[in-house]
C-alpha positions in Angstrom: 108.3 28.2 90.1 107.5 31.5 88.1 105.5 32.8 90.2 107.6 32.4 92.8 110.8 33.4 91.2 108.7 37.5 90.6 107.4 37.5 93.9 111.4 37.2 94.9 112.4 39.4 92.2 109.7 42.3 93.5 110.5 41.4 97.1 114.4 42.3 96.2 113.9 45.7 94.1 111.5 46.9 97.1 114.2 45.9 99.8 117.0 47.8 97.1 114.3 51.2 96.7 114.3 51.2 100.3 109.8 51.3 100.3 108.9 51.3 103.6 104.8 50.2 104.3 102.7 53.2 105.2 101.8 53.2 108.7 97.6 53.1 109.3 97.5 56.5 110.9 99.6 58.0 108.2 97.6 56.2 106.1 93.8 57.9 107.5 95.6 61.3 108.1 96.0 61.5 104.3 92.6 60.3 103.6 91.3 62.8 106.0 93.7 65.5 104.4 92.4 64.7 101.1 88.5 65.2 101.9 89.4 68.3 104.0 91.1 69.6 100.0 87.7 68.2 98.5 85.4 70.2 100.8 87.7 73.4 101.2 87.3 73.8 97.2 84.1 73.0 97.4 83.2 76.0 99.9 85.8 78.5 98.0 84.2 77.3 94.4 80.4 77.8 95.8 82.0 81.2 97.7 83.2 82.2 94.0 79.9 81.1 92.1 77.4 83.3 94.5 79.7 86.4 93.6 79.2 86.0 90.2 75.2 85.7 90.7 75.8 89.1 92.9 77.2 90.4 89.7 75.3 89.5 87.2 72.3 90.8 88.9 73.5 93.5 90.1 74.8 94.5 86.8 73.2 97.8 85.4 71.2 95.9 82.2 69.2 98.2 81.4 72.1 100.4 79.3 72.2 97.1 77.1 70.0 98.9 74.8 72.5 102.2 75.1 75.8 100.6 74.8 74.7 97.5 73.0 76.3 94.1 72.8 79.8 95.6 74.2 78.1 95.9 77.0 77.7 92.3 78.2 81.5 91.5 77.2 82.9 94.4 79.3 81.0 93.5 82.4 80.8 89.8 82.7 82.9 88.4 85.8 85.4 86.9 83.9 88.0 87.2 87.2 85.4 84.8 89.1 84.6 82.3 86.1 87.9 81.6 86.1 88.6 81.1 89.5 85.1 78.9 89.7 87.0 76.7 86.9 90.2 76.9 89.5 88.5 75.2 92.1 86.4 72.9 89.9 89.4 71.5 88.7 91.4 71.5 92.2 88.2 69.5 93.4 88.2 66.9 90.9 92.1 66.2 91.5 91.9 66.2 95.2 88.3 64.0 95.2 90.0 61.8 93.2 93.1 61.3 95.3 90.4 59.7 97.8 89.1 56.3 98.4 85.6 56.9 96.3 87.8 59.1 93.6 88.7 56.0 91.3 85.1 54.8 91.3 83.7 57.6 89.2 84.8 59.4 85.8 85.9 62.6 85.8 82.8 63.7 83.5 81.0 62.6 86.8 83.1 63.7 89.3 82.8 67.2 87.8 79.0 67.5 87.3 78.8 66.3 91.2 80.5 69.1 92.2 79.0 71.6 89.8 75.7 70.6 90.8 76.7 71.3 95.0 78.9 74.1 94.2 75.9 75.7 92.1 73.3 75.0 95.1 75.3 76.1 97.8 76.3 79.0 95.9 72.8 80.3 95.1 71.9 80.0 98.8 75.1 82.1 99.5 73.7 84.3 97.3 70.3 84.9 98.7 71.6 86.0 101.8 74.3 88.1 100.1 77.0 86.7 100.9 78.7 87.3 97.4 77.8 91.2 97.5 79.4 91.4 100.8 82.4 89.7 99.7 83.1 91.4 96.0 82.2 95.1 98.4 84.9 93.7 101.1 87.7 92.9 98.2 86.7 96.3 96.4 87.1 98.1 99.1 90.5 96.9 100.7 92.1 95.2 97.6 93.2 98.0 95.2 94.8 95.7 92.5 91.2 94.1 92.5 90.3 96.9 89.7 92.6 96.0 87.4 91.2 92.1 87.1 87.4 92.9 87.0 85.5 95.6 85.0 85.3 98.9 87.2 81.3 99.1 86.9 81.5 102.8 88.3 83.5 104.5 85.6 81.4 103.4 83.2 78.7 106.2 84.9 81.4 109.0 84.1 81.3 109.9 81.3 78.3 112.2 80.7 79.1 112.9 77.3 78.0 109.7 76.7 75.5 109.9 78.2 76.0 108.3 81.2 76.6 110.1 85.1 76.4 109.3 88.3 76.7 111.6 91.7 74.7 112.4 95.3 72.2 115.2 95.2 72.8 118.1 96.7 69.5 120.2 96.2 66.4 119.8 94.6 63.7 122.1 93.2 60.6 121.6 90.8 62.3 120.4 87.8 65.6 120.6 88.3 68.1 118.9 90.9 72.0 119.7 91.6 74.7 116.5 92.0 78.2 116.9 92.6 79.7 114.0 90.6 83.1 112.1 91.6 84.3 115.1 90.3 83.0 117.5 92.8 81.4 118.9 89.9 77.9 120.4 90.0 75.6 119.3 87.6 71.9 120.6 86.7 69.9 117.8 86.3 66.8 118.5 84.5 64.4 115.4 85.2 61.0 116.9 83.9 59.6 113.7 82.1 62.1 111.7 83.1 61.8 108.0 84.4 62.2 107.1 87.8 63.0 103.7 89.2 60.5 103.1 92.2 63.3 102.4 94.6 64.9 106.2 94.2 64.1 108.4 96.4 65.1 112.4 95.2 66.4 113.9 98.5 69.6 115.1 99.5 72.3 113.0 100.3 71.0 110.3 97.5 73.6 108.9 95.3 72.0 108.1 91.9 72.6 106.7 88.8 71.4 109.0 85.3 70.9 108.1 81.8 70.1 111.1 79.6 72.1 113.5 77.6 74.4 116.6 78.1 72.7 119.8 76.7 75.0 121.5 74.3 74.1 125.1 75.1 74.5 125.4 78.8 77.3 124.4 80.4 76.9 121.4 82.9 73.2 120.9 82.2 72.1 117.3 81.5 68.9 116.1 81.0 67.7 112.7 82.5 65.8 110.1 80.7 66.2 107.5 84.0 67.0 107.7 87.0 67.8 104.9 89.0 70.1 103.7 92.3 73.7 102.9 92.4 
């Protein structure tokens, strides 16, 4: 009799809340809905992951040991660690919205996707996928250099050391490049070091680690020399 006397009670505040049953098709659309979400973040989150491998080795190291520890914290992608955790997140909600989502714990849920996101990423990477898409947003996205580090200013400031610029004649010991200045610098590279990949002919845009000589104007003198 109490059984029956709940079943009535829920049958009448169901018939008063106006619920209608789902209908089957509505039903599979949203299941199909919600694994479209799952994969869609998935792709973005692996898209997102394989530019921040472009970065980080890409990133000019080597002045680790010139600008020290600062360094690392101005050039790290924070921008693309923090849409990776976006998407991670997004994922886990929308995964668990599925059929399968209830079955696992989200401590699960989340190292599945890490694990595909990081795999899928890396072999975005290898085929540069990420370098093509950080140049692409660079390039047509001018409000992208306010949320990421602007790697290229860093190279001008040759007081510090630091300058970068395409070469615009060479002779024994001495080459000319016109910075992003359009200003003409002697570059005096006798015993300097020169990555392997650098090639010193006109036209070459190269990167320069050395110092500014303090007795002739626009003189610097290279210890390395390497590509953008």
């Amino acid at each position: 009799m109490e059984n029956k006397d709940i079943s009535q009670i829920a049958l009448q505040k169901i018939k008063e809340s106006g619920i209608k049953p789902i209908s089957k098709k509505v039903f599979s659309l949203k299941r199909i809905i919600f694994w479209v979400f799952v994969c869609f973040f998935v792709v973005i989150g692996a898209l997102s992951y394989s530019v921040i491998l472009s970065i980080l080795f890409n990133n000019d190291w080597y002045l680790y040991n010139k600008l020290g520890f600062i360094f690392t914290l101005k050039t790290l992608p924070y921008f693309w660690f923090i849409c990776l955790l976006l998407f991670t997140v997004l994922g886990e909600i929308y995964y668990r919205k599925t059929l399968l989502g209830y079955r696992h714990r989200i401590i699960t849920i989340i190292g599945i996707y890490i694990i595909i996101t990081g795999i899928l990423g890396t072999i975005l990477h290898f085929v540069e996928v990420g370098e093509m898409i950080e140049n692409s947003i660079s390039s047509n996205i001018p409000a992208y250099s306010v949320v990421v580090f602007d790697r290229d200013e860093i190279w001008s400031h040759p007081e510090q050391g630091l300058l970068t610029g395409q070469i615009v004649e060479i002779n024994d010991d001495v080459i000319k490049v016109s910075d992003s200045n359009g200003i003409i610098w002697d570059i005096n590279v006798n015993d300097t070091s020169i990555d392997k990949k650098v090639k010193l002919e006109v036209g070459e845009y190269i990167k320069i680690v050395g110092d500014m000589d303090d007795d002739i104007d626009n003189l610097f003198n290279a210890n390395e020399i390497h590509l953008p």
